[in-house]
mmCIF file of the N, C-alpha and C atoms, coordinates in Angstrom:
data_MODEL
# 
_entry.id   MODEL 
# 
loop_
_atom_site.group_PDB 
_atom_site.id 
_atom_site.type_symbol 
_atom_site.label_atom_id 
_atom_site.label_alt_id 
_atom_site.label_comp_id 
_atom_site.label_asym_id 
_atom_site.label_entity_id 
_atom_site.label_seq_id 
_atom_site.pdbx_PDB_ins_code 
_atom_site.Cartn_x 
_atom_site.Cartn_y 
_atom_site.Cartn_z 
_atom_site.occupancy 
_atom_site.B_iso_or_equiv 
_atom_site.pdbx_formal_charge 
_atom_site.auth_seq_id 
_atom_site.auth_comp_id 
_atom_site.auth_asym_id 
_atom_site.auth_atom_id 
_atom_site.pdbx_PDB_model_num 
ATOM 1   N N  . UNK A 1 1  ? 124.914 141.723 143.940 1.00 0.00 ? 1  UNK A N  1 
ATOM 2   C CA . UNK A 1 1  ? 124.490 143.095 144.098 1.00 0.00 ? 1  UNK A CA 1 
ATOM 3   C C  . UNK A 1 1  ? 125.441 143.985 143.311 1.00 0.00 ? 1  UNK A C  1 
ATOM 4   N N  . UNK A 1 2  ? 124.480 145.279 142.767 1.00 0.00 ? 2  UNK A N  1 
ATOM 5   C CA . UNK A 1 2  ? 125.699 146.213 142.156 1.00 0.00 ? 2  UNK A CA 1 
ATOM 6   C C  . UNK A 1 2  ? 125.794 147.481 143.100 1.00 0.00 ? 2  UNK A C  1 
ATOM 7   N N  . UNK A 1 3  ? 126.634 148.510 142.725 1.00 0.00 ? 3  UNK A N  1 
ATOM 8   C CA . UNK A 1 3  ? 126.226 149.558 143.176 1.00 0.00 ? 3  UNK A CA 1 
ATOM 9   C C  . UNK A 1 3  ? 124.996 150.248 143.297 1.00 0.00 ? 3  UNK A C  1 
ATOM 10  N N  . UNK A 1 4  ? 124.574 150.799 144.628 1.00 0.00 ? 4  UNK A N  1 
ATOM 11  C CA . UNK A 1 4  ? 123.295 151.633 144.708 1.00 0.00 ? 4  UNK A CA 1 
ATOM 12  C C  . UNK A 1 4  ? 122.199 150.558 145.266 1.00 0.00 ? 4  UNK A C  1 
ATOM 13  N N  . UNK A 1 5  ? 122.164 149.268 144.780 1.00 0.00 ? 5  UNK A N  1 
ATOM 14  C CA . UNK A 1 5  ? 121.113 148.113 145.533 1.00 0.00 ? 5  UNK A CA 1 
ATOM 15  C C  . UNK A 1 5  ? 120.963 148.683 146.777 1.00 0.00 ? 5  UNK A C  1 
ATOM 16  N N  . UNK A 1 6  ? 119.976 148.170 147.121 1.00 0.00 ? 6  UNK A N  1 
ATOM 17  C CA . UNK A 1 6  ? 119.628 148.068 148.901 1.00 0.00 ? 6  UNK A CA 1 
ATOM 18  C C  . UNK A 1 6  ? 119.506 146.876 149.077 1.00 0.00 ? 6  UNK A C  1 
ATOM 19  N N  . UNK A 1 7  ? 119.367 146.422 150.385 1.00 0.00 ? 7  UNK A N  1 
ATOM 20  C CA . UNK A 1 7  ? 119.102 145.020 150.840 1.00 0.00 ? 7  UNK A CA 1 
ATOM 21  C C  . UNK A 1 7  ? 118.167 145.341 152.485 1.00 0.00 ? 7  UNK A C  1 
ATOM 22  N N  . UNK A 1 8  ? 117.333 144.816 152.145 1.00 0.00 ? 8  UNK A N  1 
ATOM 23  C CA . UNK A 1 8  ? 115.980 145.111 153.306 1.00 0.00 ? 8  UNK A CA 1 
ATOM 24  C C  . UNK A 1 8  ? 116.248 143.852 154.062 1.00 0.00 ? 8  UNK A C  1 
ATOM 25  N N  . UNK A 1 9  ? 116.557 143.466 155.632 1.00 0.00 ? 9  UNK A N  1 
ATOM 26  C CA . UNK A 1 9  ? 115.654 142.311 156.158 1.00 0.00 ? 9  UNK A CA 1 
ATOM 27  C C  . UNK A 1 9  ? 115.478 142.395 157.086 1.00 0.00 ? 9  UNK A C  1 
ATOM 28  N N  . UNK A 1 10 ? 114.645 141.470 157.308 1.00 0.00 ? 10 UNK A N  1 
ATOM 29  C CA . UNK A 1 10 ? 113.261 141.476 158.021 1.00 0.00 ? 10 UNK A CA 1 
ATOM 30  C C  . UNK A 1 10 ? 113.328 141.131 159.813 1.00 0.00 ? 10 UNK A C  1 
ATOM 31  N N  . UNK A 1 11 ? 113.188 142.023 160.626 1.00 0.00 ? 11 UNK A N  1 
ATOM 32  C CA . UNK A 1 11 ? 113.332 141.551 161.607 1.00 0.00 ? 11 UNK A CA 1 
ATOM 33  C C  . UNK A 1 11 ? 113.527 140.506 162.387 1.00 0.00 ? 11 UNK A C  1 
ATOM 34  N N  . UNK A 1 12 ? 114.604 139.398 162.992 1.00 0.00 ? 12 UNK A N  1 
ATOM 35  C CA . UNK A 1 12 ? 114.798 138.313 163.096 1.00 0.00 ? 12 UNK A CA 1 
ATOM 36  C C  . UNK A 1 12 ? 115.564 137.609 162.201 1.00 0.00 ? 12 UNK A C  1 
ATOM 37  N N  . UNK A 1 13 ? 115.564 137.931 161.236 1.00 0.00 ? 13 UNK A N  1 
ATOM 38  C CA . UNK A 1 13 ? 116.420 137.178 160.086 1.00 0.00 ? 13 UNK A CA 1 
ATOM 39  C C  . UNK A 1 13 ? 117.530 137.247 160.754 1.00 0.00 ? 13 UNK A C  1 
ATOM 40  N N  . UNK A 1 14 ? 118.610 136.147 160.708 1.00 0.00 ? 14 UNK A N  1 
ATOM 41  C CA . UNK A 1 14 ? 120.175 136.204 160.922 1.00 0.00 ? 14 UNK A CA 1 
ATOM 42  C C  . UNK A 1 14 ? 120.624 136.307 159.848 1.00 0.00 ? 14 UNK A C  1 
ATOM 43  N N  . UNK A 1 15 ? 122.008 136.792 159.484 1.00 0.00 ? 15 UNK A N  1 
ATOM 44  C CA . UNK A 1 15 ? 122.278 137.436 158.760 1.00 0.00 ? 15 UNK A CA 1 
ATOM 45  C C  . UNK A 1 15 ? 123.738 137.832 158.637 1.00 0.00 ? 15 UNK A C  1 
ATOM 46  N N  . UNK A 1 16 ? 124.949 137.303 157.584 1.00 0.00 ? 16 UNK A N  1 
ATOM 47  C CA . UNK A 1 16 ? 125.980 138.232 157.853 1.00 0.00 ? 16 UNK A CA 1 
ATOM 48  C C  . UNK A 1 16 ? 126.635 138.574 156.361 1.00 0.00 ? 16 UNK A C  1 
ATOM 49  N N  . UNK A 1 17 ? 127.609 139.367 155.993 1.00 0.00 ? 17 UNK A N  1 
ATOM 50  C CA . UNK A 1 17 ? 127.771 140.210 154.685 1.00 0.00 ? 17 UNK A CA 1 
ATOM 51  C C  . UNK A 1 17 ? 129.444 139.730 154.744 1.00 0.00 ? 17 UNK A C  1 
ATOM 52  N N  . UNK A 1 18 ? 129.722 139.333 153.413 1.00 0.00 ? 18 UNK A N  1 
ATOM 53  C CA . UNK A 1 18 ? 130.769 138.911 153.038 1.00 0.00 ? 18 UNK A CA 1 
ATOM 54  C C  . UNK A 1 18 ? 130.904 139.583 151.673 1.00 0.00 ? 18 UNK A C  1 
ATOM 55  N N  . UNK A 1 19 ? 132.697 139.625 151.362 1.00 0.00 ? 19 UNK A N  1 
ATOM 56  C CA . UNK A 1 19 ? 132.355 141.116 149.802 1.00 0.00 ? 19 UNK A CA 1 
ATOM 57  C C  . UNK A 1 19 ? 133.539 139.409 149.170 1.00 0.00 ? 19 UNK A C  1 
ATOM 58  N N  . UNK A 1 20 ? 132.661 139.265 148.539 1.00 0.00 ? 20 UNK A N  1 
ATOM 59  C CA . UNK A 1 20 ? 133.507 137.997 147.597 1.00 0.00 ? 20 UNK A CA 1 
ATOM 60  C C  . UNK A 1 20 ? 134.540 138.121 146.609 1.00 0.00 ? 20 UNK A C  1 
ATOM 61  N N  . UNK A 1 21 ? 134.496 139.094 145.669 1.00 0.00 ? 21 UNK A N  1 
ATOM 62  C CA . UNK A 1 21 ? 135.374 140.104 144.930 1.00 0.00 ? 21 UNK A CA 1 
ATOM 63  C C  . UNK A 1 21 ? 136.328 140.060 145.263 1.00 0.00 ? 21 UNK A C  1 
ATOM 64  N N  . UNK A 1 22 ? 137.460 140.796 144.271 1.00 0.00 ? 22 UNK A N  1 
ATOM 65  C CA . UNK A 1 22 ? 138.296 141.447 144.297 1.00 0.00 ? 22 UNK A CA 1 
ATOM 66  C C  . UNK A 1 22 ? 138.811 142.324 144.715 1.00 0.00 ? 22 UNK A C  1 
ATOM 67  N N  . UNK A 1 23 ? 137.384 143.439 145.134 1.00 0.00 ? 23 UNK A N  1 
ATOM 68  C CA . UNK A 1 23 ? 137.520 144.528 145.438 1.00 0.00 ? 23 UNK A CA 1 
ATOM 69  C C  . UNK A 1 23 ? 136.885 144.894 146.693 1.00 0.00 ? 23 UNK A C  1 
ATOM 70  N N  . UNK A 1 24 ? 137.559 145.849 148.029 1.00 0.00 ? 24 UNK A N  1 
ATOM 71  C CA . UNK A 1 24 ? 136.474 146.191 148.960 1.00 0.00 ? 24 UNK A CA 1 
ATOM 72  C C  . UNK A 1 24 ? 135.523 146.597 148.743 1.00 0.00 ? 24 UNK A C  1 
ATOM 73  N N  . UNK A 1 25 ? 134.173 146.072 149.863 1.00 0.00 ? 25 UNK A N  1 
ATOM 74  C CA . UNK A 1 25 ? 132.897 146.735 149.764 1.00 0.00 ? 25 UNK A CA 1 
ATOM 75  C C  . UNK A 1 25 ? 132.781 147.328 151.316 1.00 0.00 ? 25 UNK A C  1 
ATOM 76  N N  . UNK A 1 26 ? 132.009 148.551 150.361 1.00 0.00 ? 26 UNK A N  1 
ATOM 77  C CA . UNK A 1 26 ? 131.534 149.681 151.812 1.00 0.00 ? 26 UNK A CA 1 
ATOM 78  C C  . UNK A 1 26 ? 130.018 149.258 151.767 1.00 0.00 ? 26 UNK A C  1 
ATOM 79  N N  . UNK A 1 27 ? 129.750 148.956 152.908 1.00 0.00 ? 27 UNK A N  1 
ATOM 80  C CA . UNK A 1 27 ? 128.237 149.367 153.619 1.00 0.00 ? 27 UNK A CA 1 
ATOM 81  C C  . UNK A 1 27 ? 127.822 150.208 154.766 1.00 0.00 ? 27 UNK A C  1 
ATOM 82  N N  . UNK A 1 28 ? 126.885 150.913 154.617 1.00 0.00 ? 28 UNK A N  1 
ATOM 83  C CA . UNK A 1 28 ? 125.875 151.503 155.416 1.00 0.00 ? 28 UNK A CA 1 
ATOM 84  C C  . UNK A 1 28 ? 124.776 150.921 156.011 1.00 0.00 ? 28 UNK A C  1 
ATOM 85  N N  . UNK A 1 29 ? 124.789 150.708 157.294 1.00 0.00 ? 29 UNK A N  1 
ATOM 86  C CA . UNK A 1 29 ? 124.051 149.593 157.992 1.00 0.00 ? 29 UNK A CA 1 
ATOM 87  C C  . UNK A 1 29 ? 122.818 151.381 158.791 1.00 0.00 ? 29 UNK A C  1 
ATOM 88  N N  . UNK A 1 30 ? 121.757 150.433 158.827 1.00 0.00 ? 30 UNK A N  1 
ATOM 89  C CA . UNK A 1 30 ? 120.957 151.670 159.372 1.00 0.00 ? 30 UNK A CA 1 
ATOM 90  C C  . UNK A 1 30 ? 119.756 151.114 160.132 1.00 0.00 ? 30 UNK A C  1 
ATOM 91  N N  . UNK A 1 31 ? 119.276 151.527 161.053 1.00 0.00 ? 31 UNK A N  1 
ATOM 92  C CA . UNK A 1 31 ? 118.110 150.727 161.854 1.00 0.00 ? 31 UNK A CA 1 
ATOM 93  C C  . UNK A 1 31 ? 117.237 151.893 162.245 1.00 0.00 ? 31 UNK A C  1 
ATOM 94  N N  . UNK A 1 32 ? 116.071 151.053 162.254 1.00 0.00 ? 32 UNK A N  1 
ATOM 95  C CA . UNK A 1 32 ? 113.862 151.964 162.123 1.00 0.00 ? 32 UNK A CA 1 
ATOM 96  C C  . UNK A 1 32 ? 114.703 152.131 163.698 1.00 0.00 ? 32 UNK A C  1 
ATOM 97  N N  . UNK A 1 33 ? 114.859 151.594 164.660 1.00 0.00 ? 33 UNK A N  1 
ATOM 98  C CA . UNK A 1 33 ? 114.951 151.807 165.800 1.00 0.00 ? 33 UNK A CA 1 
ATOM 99  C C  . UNK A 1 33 ? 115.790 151.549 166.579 1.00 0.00 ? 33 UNK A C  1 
ATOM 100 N N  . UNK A 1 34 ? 115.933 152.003 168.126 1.00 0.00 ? 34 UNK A N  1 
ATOM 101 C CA . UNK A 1 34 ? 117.006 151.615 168.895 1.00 0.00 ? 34 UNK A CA 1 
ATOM 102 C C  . UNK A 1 34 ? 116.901 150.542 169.589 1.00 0.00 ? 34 UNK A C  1 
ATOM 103 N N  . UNK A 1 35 ? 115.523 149.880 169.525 1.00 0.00 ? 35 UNK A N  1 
ATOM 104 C CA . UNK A 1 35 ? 115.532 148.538 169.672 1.00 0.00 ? 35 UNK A CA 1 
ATOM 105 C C  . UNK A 1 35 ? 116.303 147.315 168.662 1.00 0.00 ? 35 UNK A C  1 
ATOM 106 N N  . UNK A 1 36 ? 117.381 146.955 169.362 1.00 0.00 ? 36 UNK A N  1 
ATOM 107 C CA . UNK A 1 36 ? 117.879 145.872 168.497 1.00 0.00 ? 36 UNK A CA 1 
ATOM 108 C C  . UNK A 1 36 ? 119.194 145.159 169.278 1.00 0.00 ? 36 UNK A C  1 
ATOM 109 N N  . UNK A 1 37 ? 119.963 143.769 169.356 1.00 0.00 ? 37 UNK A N  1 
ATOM 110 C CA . UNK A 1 37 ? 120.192 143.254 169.543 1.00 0.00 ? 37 UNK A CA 1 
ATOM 111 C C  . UNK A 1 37 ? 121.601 142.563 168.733 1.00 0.00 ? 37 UNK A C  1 
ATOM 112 N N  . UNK A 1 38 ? 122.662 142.476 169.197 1.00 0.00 ? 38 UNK A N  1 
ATOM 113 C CA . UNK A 1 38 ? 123.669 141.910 168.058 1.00 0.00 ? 38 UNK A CA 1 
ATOM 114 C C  . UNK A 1 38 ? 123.728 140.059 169.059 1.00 0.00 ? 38 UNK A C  1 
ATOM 115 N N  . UNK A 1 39 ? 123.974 139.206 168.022 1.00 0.00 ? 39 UNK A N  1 
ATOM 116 C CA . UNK A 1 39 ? 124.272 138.257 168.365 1.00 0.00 ? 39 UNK A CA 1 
ATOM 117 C C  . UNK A 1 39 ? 125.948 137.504 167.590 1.00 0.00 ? 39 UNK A C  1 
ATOM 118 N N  . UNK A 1 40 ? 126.675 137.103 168.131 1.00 0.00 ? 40 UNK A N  1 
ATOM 119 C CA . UNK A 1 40 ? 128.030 136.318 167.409 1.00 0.00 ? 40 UNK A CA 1 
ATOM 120 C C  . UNK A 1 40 ? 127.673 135.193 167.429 1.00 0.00 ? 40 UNK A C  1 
ATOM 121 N N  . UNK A 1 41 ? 127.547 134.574 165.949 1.00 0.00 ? 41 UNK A N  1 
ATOM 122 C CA . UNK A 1 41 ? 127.177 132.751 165.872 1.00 0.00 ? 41 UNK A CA 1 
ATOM 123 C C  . UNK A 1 41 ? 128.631 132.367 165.672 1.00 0.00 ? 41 UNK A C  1 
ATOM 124 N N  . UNK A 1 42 ? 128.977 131.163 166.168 1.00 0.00 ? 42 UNK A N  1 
ATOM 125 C CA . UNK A 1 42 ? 130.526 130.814 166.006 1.00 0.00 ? 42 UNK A CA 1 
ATOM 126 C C  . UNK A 1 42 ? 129.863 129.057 165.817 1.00 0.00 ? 42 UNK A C  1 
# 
């Protein structure tokens, strides 16, 4: 991904964000609703 991308997914998808680089990455996480759920996979 570069700057400005989005990344859409899809309800149910698991899912987690790692910045591989060199450099920190900022994200903005945002949700359609207040229905939602966090899960920790270990």
């Amino acid at each position: 991904m570069t700057a400005g991308d989005t990344l859409v997914l899809p309800a149910g998808v698991m899912h987690n964000a790692v910045s591989k680089g060199d450099m920190d990455a900022d994200m903005i996480v945002t949700y359609s609703s207040g229905e939602r759920d966090f899960r920790l996979e270990t």
